[in-house]
C-alpha positions in Angstrom: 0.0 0.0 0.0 1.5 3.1 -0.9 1.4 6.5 1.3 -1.5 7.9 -0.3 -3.6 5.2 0.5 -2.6 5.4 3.9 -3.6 8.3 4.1 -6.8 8.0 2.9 -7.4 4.9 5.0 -6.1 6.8 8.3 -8.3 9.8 7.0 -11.5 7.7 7.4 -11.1 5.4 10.5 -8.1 6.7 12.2 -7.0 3.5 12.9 -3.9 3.0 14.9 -2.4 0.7 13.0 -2.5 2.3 9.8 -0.7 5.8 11.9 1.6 3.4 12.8 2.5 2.3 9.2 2.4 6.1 7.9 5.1 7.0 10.8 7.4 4.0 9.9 7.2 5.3 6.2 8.4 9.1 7.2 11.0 8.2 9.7 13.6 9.0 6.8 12.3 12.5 7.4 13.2 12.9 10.9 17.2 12.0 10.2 17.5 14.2 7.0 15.5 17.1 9.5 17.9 16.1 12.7 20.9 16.0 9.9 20.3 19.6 9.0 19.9 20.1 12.8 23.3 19.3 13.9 25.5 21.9 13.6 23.1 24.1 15.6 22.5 22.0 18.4 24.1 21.9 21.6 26.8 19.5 21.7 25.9 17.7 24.8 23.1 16.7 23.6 22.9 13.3 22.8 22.1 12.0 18.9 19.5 9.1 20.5 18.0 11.8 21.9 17.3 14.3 19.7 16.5 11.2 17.0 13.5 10.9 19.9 12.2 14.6 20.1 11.8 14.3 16.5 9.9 10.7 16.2 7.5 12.7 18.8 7.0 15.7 16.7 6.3 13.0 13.7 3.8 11.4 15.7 2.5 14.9 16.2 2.7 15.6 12.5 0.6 12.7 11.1 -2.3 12.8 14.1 -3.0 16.8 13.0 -2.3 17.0 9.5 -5.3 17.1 7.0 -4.3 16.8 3.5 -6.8 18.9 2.0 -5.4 22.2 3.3 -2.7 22.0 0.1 0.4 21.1 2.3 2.7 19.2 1.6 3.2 16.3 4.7 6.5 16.6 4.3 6.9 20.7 5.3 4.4 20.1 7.6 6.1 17.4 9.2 9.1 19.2 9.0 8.0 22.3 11.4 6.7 20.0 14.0 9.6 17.7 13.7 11.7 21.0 14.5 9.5 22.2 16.7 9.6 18.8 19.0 13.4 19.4 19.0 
């Protein structure tokens, strides 16, 4: 099932499962966003970490986002992603 579908199949029934799947699929974006991140973090802060802030703001990101509002997931995704860091 591709993410579009997903989507549409989370959009309906909000089904945990199906979050669950979508999250797994977008995990890529939280290392390029914590990539980009690095330089301006702290140093003692810890990689595992900040890997975690941003898997919380992703969780974030798919539970609020509605894709009829013309955005993107992924620039959505990547404000709350940054936002959770």
């Amino acid at each position: 099932m591709d993410r579009e579908q997903l989507w549409t199949l989370y959009q309906s029934n909000k089904d945990a499962d199906v979050r669950d799947r979508l999250i797994e699929s977008y995990l890529v974006l939280v290392k390029k966003v914590v990539g980009r991140m690095t330089l301006k973090l702290p140093p003692h802060w810890d990689h595992e970490d900040v890997i975690s802030f941003g898997v919380i703001g992703l969780i974030e990101a798919v539970e609020r986002f509605s894709p009829g509002r013309g955005v993107k997931f992924e620039t959505f995704a990547s404000i709350r992603i940054k936002g959770a860091i």
